[in-house]
N, C-alpha and C positions, 0 to 999 in steps of 0.2 A: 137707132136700133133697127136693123135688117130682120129678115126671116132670120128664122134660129130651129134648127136642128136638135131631137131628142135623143140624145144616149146614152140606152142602159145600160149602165156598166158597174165598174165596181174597182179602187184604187187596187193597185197591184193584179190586175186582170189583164185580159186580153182586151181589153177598151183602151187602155194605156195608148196604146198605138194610135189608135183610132182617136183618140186625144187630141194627143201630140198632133198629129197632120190635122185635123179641124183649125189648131191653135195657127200652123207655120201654113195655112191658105186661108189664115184670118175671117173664121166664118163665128159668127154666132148659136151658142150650143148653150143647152142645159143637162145634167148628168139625172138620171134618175138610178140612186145609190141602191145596186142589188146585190151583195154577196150571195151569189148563190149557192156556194158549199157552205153556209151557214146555216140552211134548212129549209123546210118549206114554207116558210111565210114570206124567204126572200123570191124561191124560185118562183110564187103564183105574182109577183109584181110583175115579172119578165112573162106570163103566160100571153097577154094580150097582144104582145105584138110578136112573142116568137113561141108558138106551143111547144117547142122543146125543152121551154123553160130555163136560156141558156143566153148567158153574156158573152158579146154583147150584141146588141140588135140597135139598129140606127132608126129611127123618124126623119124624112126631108121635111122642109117646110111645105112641102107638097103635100104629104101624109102618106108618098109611097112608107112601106116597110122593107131594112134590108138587113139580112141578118149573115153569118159567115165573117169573121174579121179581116180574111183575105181579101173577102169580096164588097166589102165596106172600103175596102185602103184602097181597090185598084178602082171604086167607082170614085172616089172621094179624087185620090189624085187625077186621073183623068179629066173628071170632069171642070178641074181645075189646073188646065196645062200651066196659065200663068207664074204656079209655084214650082216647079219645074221634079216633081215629085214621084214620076212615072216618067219611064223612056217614051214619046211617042210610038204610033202604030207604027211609022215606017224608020223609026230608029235600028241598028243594029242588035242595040242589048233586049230589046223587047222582049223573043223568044226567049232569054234567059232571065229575064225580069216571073212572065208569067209562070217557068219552071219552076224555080224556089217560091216563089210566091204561095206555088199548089203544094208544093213540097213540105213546106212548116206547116200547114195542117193534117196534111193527109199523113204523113208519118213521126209528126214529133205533138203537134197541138191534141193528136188522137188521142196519146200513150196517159194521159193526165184523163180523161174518164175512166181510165183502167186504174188507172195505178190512185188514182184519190180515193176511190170506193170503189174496191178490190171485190167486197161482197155482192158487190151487183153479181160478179158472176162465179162465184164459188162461195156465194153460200156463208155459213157461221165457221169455216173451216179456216183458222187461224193460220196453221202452218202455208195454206196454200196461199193464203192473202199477204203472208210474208213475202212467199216465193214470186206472188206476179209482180209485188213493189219492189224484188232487188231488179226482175228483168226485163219489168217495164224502163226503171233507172238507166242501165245498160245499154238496152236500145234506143233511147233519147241521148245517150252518150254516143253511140257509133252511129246513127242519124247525124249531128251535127260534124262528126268525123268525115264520113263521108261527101258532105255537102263542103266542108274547107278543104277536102282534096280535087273538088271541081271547081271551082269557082278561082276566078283570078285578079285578085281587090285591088284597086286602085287605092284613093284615099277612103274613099267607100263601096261596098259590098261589086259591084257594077263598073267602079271606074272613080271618076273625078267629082260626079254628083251625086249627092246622098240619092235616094229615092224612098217609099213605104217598105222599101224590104229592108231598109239600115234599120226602122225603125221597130220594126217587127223583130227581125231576131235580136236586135238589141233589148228587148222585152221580154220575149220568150229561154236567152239565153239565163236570163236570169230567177228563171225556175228550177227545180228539181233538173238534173243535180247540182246545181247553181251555178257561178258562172267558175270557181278554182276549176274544174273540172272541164267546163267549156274552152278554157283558157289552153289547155293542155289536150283536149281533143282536136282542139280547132285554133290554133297558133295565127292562121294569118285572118281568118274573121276575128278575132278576137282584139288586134290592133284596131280593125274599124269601131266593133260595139264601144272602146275604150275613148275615141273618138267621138262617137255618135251620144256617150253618157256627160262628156262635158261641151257639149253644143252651148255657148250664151244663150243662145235665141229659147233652150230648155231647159236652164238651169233652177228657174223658179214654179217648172211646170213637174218635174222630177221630186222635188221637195214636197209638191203636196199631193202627186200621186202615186207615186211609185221612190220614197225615199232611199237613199241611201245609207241607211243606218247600220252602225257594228254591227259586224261581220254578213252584211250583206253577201259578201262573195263566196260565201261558206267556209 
């Protein structure tokens, strides 16, 4: 047994990702299980290493702390060229590796503090809290619309080899508004995730963190 890496996370999270590439650059990990839209007894487990109170947040075996799931996938791949997981620095798709990369959180990972707990920012006002879950939905619908009209997929997101961003939007696509919906926004990402959900190498790591159960697809 090697060092071993702490991450708090929680199945069917954004730790999913950050999983998975632990698993496929074979490093030794333990999960410390937080759901944090469960409440606050999950979110004070997450306090100590991320005061935002927010999954998920990694431990090195170093005892740096690194929190952002983008920024956990592009330190994790990088610093592990050998799994071939990140375009290198002087690669071509690089600049469009870190593009999307910024891009699912800053415009699509965002829309899910809003749209989960609408009351954060209007209050006991029911009707409004309808209104920001149909247009938060929407905008995470033409967010991935837009991101499938730039991008040009090979057999994955990039090209010929998967990288952390197959693995990311293959995760996130399957959130709110699930993925029938992703499938039909985004026709040619959508061939990849479909790809990227029956990998061998994740078929038994899918099963116990992010299953595929009736009607997953919505």
């Amino acid at each position: 047994m090697g060092m071993v890496f702490t991450l708090y996370g929680a199945a069917g999270s954004g730790s999913v990702p950050v999983e998975a590439t632990l698993r496929l650059i074979g490093q030794d990990y333990r999960v410390v299980e937080a759901p944090t839209w469960e409440g606050e007894a999950e979110r004070d487990k997450v306090a100590a290493v991320n005061p935002m109170r927010q999954v998920p947040a990694l431990v090195t075996p170093g005892g740096e702390i690194i929190t952002e799931s983008a920024a956990i996938l592009i330190w994790l791949a990088d610093s592990h060229p050998q799994a071939r997981l990140s375009p290198a620095f002087d690669d071509p798709r690089r600049a469009q590796f870190l593009r999307w990369m910024s891009f699912i959180p800053a415009s699509i990972y965002s829309m899910f503090w809003v749209r989960d707990e609408p009351a954060r920012l209007v209050g006991d006002n029911l009707e409004a809290q309808t209104e920001i879950q149909r247009r938060t939905i929407d905008r995470i619908a033409d967010c991935w619309r837009m991101m499938d009209a730039q991008v040009a997929p090979g057999r994955f997101l990039l090209g010929e080899e998967m990288t952390v961003l197959d693995l990311y939007v293959a995760t996130a696509s399957r959130w709110t508004p699930q993925r029938r919906r992703f499938y039909a926004e985004a026709p040619r990402m959508a061939e990849v995730v479909r790809r990227v959900d029956a990998l061998p190498a994740l078929q038994a790591f899918w099963s116990e963190r992010f299953p595929f159960e009736d009607g997953w697809e919505g």
